[in-house]
C-alpha positions in Angstrom: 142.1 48.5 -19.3 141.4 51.9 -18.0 143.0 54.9 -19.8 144.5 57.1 -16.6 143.5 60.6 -17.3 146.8 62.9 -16.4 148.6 66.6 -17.9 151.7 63.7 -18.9 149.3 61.7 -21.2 150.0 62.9 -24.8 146.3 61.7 -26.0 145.0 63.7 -23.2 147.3 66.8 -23.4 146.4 67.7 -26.6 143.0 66.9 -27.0 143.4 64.3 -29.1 139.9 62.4 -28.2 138.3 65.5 -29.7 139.2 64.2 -32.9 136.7 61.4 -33.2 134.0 63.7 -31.6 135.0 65.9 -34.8 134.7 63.4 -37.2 131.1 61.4 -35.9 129.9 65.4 -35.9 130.8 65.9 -39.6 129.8 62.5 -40.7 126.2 63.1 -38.7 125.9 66.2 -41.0 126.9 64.8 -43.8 124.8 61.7 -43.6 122.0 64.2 -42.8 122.7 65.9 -46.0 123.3 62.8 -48.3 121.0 60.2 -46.7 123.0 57.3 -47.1 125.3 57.0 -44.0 127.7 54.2 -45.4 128.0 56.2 -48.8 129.6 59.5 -46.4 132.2 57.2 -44.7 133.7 56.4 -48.2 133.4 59.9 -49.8 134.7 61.0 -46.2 137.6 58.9 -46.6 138.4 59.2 -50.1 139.6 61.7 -53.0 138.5 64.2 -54.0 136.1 64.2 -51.1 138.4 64.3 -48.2 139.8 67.2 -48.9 136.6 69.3 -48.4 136.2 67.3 -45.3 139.6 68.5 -44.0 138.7 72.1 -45.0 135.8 71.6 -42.9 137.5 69.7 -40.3 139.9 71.9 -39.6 138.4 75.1 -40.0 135.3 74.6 -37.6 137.6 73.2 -35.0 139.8 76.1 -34.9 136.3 78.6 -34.9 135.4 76.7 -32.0 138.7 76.4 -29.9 139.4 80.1 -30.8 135.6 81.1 -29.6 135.9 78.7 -25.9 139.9 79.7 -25.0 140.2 83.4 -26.3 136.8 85.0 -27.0 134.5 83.7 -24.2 137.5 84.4 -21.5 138.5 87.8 -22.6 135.2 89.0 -23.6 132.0 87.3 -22.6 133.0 86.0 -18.8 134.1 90.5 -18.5 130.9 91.6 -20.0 131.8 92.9 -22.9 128.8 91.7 -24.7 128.6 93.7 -27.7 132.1 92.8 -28.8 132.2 89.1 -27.8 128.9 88.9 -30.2 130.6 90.8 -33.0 134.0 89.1 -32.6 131.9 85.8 -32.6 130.1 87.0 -36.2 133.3 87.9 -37.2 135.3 84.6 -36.6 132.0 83.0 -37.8 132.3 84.6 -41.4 136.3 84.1 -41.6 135.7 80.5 -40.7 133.4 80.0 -43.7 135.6 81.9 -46.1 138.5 79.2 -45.1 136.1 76.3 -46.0 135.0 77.6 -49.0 138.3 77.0 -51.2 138.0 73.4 -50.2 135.4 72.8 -52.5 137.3 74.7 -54.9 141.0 72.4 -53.8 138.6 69.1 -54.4 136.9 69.9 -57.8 140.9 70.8 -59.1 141.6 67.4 -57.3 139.3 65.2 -59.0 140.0 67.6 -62.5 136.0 68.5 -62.3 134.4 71.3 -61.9 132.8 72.8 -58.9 129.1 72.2 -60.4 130.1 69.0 -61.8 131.6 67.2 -58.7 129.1 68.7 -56.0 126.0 68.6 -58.3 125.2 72.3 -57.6 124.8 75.6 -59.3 126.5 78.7 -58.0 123.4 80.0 -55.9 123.2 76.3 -53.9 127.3 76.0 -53.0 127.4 75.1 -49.4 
């Protein structure tokens, strides 16, 4: 069966096979991070866990879309390299101060605390 690719398809007019791309990308991290690949796909897809992963999910995405449709048009592709790199830093720092309350939102979830449910101390969040 071959998937015609046209503006009238919804999967393709929204972008909707970014999503998986999305997902293998955090679970590649993740699985990185924890070392045991089938382990991530069960935290990924359960509580607390998946909250985090949404705060992540969704944050990163919109960092990204926002940096390819509005910054590099407006700034980088007219030269205005100065402020497309500080606009960048800037969009880079409000994107991690959106994912940090996930971990927050999933340690009130699962009625733990932060240190307790991510195994860290306040210097190694993230």
């Amino acid at each position: 069966m071959v998937i015609k690719r046209s503006t009238n398809n919804w999967f393709f007019k929204y972008k909707l096979y970014h999503l998986p791309l999305w997902f293998l990308y955090h679970w590649m991290w993740w699985s990185i991070g924890d070392g045991d690949p089938l382990k991530v796909i069960t935290d990924m897809l359960s509580s607390p866990f998946i909250l985090k992963f949404g705060f992540y999910f969704v944050f990163q995405a919109i960092g990204v879309y926002f940096n390819l449709y509005f910054l590099i048009p407006r700034f980088l592709d007219k030269g205005r390299y100065f402020l497309y790199i500080f606009l960048v830093i800037l969009t880079i720092i409000i994107t991690a101060a959106l994912i940090v309350p996930g971990y927050y939102a999933s340690a009130w979830l699962a009625g733990k605390s932060v240190d307790n449910l991510f195994y860290a101390t306040p210097p190694h969040y993230i």
